[in-house]
N, C-alpha and C positions, 0 to 999 in steps of 0.2 A: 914427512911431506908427501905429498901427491907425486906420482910420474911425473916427470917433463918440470917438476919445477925448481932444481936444482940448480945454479944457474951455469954450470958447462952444458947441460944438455937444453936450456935452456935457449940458448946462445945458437948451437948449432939451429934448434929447430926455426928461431928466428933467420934464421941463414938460409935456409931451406922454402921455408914457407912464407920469410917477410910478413909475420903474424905472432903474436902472443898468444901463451897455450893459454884455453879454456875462455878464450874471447867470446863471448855471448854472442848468439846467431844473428844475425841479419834481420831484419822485420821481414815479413812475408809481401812479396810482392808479386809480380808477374812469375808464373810455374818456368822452373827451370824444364828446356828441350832435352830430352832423353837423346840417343844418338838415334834410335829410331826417326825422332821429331824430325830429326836433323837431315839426316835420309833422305824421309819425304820431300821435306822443301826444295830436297837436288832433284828429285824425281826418279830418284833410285839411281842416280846416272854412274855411280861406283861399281853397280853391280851390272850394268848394263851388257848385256850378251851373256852371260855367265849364266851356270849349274851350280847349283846351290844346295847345301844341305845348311839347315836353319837347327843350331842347338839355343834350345830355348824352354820355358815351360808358360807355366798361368801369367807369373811376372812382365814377360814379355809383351807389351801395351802402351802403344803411342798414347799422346795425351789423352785423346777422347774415349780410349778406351777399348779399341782397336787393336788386336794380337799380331804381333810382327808376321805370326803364320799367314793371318789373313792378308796381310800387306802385302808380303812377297809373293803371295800365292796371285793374286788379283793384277802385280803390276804386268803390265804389256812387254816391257825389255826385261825380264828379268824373268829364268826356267828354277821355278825352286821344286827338287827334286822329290828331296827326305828330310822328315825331321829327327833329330834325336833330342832324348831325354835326361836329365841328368837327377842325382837322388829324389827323391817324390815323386817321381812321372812328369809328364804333360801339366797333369792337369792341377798337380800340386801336393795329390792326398793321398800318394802312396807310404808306408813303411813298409820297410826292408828290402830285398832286393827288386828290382820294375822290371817286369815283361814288356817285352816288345807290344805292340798295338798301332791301331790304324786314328786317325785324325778325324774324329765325327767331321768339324766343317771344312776342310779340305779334299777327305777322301785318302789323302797323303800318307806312308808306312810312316811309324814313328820308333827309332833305333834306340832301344836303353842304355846308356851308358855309365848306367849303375847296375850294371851284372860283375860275374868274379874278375873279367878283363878290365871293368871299368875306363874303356876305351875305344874309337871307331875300330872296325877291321877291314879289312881290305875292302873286302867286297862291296861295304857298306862305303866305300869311296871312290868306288870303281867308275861311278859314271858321274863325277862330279869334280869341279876345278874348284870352287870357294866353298870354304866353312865357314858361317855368320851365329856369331856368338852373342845372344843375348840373353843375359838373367841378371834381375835384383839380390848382389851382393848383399852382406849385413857389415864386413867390416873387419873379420873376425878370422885370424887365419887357419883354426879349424873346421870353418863353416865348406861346404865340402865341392861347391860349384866354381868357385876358380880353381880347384885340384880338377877337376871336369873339363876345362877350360883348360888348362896346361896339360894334360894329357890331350886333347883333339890337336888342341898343338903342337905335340908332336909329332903327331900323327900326320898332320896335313903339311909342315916341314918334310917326314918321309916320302909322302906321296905328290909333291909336288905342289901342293893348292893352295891357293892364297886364303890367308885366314882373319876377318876382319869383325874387329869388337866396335859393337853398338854401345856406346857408352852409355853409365849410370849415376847416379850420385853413393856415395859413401854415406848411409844415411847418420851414421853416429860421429859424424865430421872427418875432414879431409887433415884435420893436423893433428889431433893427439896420436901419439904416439908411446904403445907402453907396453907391459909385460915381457913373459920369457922370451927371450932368442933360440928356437929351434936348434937343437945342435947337428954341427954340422955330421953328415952322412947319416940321419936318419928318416930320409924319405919317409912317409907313408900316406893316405889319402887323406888322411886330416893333418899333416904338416906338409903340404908339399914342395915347399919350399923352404928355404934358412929366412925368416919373420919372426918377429917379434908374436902374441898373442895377438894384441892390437895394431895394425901398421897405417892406417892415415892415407889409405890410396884406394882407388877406385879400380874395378875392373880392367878399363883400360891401360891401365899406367900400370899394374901386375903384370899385364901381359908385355907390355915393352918391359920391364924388366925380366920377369922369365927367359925373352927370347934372347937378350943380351947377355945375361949372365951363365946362363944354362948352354949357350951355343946350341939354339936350336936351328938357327939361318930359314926363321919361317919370314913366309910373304906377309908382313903383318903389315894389317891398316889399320888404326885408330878410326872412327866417328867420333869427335868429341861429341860433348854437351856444350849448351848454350845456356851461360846465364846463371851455371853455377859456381858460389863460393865455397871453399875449402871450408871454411869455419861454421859454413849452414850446418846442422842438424838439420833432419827429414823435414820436420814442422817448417821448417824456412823457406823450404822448395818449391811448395804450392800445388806437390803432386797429391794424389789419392795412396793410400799405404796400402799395398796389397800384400798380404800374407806372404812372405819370400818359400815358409813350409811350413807344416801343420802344426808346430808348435813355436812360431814364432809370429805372434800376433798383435805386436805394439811397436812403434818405437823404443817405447821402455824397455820390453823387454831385449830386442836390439843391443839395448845400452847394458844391459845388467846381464847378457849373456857371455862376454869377455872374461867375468870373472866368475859368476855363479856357474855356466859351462862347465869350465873346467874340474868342477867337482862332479861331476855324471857318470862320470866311470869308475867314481867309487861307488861304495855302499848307502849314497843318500840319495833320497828321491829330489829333484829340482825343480818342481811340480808336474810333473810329463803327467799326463789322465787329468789333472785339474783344468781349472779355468784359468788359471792362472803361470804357467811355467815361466820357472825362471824367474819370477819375482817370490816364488817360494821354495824353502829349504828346508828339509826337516828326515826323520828316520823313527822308527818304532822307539828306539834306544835312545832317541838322545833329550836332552833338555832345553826343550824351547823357550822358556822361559831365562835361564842362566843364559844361554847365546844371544838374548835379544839384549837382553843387560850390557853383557861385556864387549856386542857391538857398537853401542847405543856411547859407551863411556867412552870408547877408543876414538868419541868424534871424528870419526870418518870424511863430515862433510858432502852435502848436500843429499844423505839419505839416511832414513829412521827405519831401526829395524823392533817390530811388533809379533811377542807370542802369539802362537796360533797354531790348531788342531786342524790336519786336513786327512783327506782317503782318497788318495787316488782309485780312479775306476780304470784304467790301466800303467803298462808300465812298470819302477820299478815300484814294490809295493804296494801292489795291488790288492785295493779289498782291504787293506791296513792303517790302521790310523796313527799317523804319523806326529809326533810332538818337533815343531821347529821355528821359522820366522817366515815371516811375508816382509820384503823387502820393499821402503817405499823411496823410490825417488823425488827430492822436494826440491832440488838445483841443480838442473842439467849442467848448468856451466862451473860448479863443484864438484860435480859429483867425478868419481874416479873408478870404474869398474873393476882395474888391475888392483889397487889398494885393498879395496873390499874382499875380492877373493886373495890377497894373501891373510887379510885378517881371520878371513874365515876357516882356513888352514890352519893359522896358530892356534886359535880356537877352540876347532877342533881336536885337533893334535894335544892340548892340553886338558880338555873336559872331560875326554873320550878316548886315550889313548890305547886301550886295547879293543875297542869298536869299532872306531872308523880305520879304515883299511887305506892306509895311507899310501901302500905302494901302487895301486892303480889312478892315484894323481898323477903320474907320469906319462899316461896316454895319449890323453893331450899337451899335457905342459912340454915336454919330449925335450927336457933339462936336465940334464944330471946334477950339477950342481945345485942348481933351484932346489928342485926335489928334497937333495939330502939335509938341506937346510932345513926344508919344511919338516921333514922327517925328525931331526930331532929338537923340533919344536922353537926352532931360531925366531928372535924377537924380529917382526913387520919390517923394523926399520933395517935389520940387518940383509932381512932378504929383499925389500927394494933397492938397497944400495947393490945388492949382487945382479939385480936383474939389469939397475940402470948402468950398469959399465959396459954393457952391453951395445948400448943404442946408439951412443954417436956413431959407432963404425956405421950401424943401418942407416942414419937419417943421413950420412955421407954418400952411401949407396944408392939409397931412395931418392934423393935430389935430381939428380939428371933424368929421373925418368916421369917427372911430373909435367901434369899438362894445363894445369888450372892455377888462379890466383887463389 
């Protein structure tokens, strides 16, 4: 069975979220307010009198369309100083590490905070009381802008400055809840915290938990959002989807990054160079036709998975044409991205077991016991059952720090 629907974990998350997992979204109706949105309508009055450094990038855009830089730059009560950057730059479309740069429509410096420190430094805080935090999460607890977000935070706990998150929606919904639990003490920028892979919380509501449980005693202020439901998926919002980074370009793929992800730091391409990432999987070596098979029978629910030849033009395999599967989503509110990428482990682990390089699943998954399950080639059900003992302790955790229905 799917995450979440066993019925102790089951129970809690009703407990939590007062909702049933995999409740179908909402009909689209009036666009949920951003905390941006939100902002405005005070007239910025939270920020009023304040120096301000704005971390944010392209994501960053009130309903119309309008970049928080621009906003705060333009309001009359409000000195925004500096901007910083977090992985892709500004502007969205960087890889690998981002230099420093200036703000075409501001004029404004803009601070990388995807160099080796991956974090503000003194200087860069020196002439400023608030940090204003805004960027499109995906949902995903190696996705790398709330690691960004919890180091400025601590930063701005050390240096005195009140640090305040622009809320966002959780576009792959506010309740499911699934995959590995980060073991505890192994910090690093793509687990920065002890979460599950997928955890069901927004921006804002990570950062009230970070500061609580981490003792970071920062000056935090939430902006909610207006008007959103936990159980929306993106399409429900009524917002514009804008690229969170260069290789995440749908909903979909959003959704099928939780579990397809987590296999990127091995030796298979996830479609990175194509048009496609993350709805496709595949490697010189392996057999795309047998994988689409043995996915296809393990009825997964609500997605079909179809042979297919691809060539990345960068990336890993580049210039190679790769035998694997295109991943199709056909039931959001089936669909299970945790399940899928452990299928796709056993899978592999059994078609290709001196190929696929099993021990760098652990980079992101950052489980040891998951892992060695995976490793020698434990049945789906054994290793969901190991991931879901896990959860209730987190959706115990998680509770007190939510801020939405």
């Amino acid at each position: 069975m799917p995450t979440l629907r066993r019925p102790a974990i089951a129970a809690l998350l009703l407990a939590s979220c007062a909702a049933p997992t995999h409740r179908p979204s909402p009909r689209i109706g009036e666009p949920v307010l951003n905390g941006i949105d939100v902002l405005e309508a005070q007239d910025f009055a939270p920020l009023a009198g304040r120096r301000v450094g704005l971390i944010s990038n392209h994501t960053g855009l009130d309903r119309r369309g309008v970049s928080t830089a621009e906003l705060l730059h333009r309001a009359p009560n409000v000195t925004l100083v500096r901007l910083f950057s977090p992985e892709h730059g500004f502007a969205g479309k960087a890889e690998g590490e981002v230099h420093h740069a200036v703000h075409t429509a501001t004029g404004l410096p803009i601070h990388s905070l995807y160099t080796k420190e991956r974090a503000p430094d003194p200087a860069s805080l020196r002439d400023l009381d608030t940090l204003v935090f805004d960027i499109q999460d995906i949902g995903c607890r190696f996705y790398t802008y709330v690691s960004t977000m919890g180091e400025a935070m601590r930063a701005a706990a050390r240096h005195g400055l009140r640090f305040v998150v622009l809320d966002r929606p959780n576009p792959i919904d506010g309740v499911t809840v699934g995959g590995a639990m980060r073991d505890a003490g192994k910090r690093s920028f793509v687990a920065w915290h002890t979460l599950p892979v997928r955890h069901g919380m927004t921006a804002g509501e990570l950062a009230r938990m970070f500061d609580a449980e981490l003792q970071l005693h920062c000056d935090l202020h939430v902006v909610p959002m207006r008007g959103w439901n936990r159980h929306a998926g993106f399409a429900a919002t009524g917002q514009t989807w804008v690229d969170p980074s260069p290789n995440m370009r749908s909903p979909a793929q959003a959704l099928l990054y939780p579990g397809v992800g987590l296999l990127e730091t091995t030796n298979v391409s996830v479609g990175r160079g194509t048009d496609a990432p993350f709805e496709l999987l595949g490697a010189p070596w392996l057999d795309g036709s047998t994988l689409a098979a043995r996915l296809n029978a393990a009825q997964l629910g609500g997605v079909v998975a179809v042979p297919v030849r691809f060539r990345p033009t960068t990336s890993k395999f580049a210039d190679k044409t790769c035998s694997g599967v295109r991943l199709w989503i056909t039931d959001v509110t089936r669909f299970d991205p945790v399940r899928l990428g452990v299928q796709l482990g056993y899978e592999l682990r059994r078609m290709h077991p001196e190929q696929w390089q099993v021990a760098r699943y652990g980079r992101l998954l950052v489980n040891a016991e998951v892992l060695a399950l995976v490793e020698r080639a434990a049945p789906p059900a054994e290793v969901l059952a190991a991931i879901e003992r896990e959860l209730p302790a987190f959706l115990r955790r998680r509770a007190r720090f939510l801020l939405y229905e």
